[in-house]
ZAMARGU-4260 file (C-alpha; in steps of 0.2 Angstrom, whole numbers, plus 5000, padded with zeros to 4 digits):
<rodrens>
0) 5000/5000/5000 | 5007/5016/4995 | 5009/5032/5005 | 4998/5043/4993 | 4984/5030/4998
5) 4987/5030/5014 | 4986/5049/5016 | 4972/5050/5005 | 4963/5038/5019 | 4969/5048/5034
10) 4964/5065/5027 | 4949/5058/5021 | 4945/5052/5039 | 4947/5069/5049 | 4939/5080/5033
15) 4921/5066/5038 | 4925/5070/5055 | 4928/5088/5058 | 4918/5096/5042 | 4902/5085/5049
20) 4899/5101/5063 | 4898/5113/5048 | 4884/5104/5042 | 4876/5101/5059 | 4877/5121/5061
25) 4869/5125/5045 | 4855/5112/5049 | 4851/5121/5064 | 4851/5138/5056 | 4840/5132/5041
30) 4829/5121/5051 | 4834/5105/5042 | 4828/5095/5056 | 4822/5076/5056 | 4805/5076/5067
35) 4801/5061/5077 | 4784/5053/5074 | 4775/5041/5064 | 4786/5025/5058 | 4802/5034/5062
40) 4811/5026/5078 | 4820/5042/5086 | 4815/5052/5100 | 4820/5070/5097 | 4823/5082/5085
45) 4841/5078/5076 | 4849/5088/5062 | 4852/5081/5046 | 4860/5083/5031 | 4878/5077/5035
50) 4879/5071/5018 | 4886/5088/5015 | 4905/5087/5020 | 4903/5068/5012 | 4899/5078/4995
55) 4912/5090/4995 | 4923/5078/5002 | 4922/5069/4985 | 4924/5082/4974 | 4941/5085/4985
60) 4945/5070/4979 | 4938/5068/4962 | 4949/5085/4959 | 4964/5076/4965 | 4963/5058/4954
65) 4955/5064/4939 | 4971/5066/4929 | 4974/5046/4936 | 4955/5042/4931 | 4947/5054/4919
70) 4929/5046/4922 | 4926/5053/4937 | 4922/5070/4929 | 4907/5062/4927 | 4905/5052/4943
75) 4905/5066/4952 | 4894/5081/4939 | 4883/5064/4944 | 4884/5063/4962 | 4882/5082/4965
80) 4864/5080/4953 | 4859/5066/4967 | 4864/5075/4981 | 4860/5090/4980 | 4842/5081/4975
85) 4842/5072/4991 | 4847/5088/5001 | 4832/5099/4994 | 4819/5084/4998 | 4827/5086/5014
90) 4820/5104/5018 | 4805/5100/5006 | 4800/5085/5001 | 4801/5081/4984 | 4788/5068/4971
95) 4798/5050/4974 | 4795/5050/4954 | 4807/5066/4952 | 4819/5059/4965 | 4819/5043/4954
100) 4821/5053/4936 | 4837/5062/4944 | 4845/5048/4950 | 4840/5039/4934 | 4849/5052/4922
105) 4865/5053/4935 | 4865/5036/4933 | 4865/5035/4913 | 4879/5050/4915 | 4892/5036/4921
110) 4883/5019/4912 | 4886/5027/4895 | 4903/5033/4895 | 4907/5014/4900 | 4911/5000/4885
115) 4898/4988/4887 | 4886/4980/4878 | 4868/4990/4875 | 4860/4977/4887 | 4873/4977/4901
120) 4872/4994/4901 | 4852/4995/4904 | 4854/4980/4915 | 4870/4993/4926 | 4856/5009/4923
125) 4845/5001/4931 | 4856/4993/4945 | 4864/5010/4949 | 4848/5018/4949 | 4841/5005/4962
130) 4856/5004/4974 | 4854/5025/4975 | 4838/5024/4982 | 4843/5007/4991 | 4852/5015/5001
135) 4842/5028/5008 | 4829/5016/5011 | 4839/5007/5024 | 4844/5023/5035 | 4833/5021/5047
140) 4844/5017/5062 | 4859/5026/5069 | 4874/5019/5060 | 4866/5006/5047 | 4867/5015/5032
145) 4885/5022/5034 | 4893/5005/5042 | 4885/4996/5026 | 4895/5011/5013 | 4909/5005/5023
150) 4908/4988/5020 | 4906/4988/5002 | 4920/5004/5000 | 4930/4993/5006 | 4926/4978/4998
155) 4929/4987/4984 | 4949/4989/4987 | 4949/4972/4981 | 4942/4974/4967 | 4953/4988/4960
160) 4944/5002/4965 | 4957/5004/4981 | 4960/5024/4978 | 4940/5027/4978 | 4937/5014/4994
165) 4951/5018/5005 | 4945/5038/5003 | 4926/5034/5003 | 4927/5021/5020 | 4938/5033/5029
170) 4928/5047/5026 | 4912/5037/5030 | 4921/5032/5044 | 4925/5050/5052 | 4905/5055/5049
175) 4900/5038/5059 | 4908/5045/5075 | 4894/5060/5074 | 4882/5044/5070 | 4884/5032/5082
180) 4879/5026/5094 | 4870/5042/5099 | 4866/5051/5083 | 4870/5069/5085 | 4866/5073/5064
185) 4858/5063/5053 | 4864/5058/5034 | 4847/5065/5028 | 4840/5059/5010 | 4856/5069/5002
190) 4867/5059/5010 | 4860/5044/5010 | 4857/5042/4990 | 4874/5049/4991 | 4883/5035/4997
195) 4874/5021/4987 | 4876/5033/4969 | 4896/5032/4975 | 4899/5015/4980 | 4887/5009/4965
200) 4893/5021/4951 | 4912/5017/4957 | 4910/4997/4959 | 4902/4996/4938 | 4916/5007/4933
205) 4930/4996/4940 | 4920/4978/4938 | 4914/4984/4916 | 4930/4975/4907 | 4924/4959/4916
210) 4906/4964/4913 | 4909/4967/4895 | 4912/4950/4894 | 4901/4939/4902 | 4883/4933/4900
215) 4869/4946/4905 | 4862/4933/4920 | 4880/4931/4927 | 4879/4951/4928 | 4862/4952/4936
220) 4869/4940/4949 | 4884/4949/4952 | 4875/4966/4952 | 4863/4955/4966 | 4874/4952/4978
225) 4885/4966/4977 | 4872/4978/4981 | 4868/4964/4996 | 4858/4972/5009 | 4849/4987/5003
230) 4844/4978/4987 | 4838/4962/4996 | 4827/4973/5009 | 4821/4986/4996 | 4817/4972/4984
235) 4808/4962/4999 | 4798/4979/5004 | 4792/4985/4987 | 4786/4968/4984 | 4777/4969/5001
240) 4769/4984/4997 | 4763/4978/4981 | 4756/4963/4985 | 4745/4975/4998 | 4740/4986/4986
245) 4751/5001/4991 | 4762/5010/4980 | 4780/5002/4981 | 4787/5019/4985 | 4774/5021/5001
250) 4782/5023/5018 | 4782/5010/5033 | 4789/5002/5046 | 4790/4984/5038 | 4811/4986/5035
255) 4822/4973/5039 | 4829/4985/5053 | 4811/4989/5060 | 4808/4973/5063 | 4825/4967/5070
260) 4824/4982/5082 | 4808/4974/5088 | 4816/4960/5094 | 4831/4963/5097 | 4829/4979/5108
265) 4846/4984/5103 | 4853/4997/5089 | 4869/4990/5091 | 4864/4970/5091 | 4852/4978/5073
270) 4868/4985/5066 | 4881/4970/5068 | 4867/4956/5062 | 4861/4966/5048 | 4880/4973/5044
275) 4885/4953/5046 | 4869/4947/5032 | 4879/4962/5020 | 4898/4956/5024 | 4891/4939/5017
280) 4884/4944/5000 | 4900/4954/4999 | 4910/4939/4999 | 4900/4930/4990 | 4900/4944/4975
285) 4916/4944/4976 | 4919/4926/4975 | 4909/4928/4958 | 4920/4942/4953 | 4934/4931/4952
290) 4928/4917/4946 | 4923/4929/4929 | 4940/4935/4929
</rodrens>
């Protein structure tokens, strides 16, 4: 491991950690505040939108490596569409069919400048898409949503994409300590999309010379169990929803962490079993990846 990525990590680390307050300030003086109530699970009034420092911690970097990877000009035009979509439904909710378009068209933004077959490319569209809003379906405890980025960025140094998942967990890593356990600031919708756009957007880009070349059902099935938990539990609760008659993009408390919480009484025992479930898929994936290879 060279120094240049090691100091990427560390600097990435105490930028998560110490540009978090900013955001925590500006949500207090804009009112960006998470209410309790209704299927949410926390007690007080907690600022959100930490996902700000992890955006600008990004472009930091995307500015740094773009002379080594030129692509991530349009990782991160992307990332800052979804963000700064997530950020705005934070202080006003937005039409879930206008958070989906944005994150559709940041998606095609990276999925079209890659060489891959016209199919593989609508099946990664769709995949990125998904994993976006994925993600921000699973942040409903303190600490699940960022603990599972990490996993993945870092599963991701094995796969190539070291420079991107060194940077991305550290810094993840320094916003978990304003997180958990006790959640002084919430990521909020911007942060949240954020992450899964990043990890998602970054693991196609490394993994599409393999993709080119394999059969469309071996890339769903990679795609599956790379996105691991936030796919399995989004693809579970939009069934549910369905099969009541609801609209797949209608709120509850039917989650994978909602119902864990119920039982096991315990945020930490929630993250550990449901981080465990995502380690799994991971290494699974990744045993896929190399066997394409």
């Amino acid at each position: 491991m060279n120094v240049q990525l090691i100091l990427t990590g560390v600097l990435s680390f105490f930028w998560g950690g110490f540009v978090t307050p900013l955001s925590i300030r500006l949500a207090h003086e804009y009112r960006i505040m998470d209410l309790p109530g209704g299927r949410k699970i926390h007690k007080t009034h907690t600022p959100r939108g930490a996902g700000l420092g992890l955006w600008a911690g990004y472009l930091l970097w995307a500015l740094y490596f773009v002379p080594l990877f030129p692509a991530v000009r349009y990782s991160a035009a992307a990332a800052t569409l979804v963000f700064f979509c997530g950020y705005m439904d934070d202080m006003k909710s937005l039409s879930p069919f206008i958070r989906l378009a944005v994150h559709f068209f940041a998606s095609a933004l990276v999925v079209f400048s890659l060489p891959l077959p016209a199919l593989s490319k609508a099946v990664c569209l769709v995949w990125i898409t998904g994993v976006t809003s994925a993600y921000n379906l699973i942040d409903g405890i303190n600490g699940l949503c960022i603990s599972v980025f990490i996993s993945s960025a870092v599963s991701l140094c094995f796969t190539g994409g070291y420079y991107f998942g060194m940077a991305g967990a550290a810094m993840a890593l320094g916003v978990l300590c304003w997180n958990f356990p006790m959640a002084r600031t919430f990521l909020g919708d911007g942060g949240s999309t954020l992450l899964g756009f990043l990890f998602a957007s970054h693991f196609v880009t490394v993994v599409s010379p393999a993709a080119a070349k394999i059969p469309l059902h071996e890339l769903i099935l990679l795609l599956l169990l790379w996105g691991g938990l936030p796919v399995f539990d989004t693809l579970v609760a939009f069934s549910r929803r369905i099969l009541k008659g609801k609209s797949p993009f209608y709120p509850d408390r039917g989650h994978l962490h909602h119902r864990l919480i119920a039982i096991l009484r315990s945020n930490l025992g929630v993250v550990a079993c449901l981080l465990a479930v995502h380690s799994l898929s991971l290494a699974c994936g990744a045993a896929v990846l190399t066997r394409i290879r």
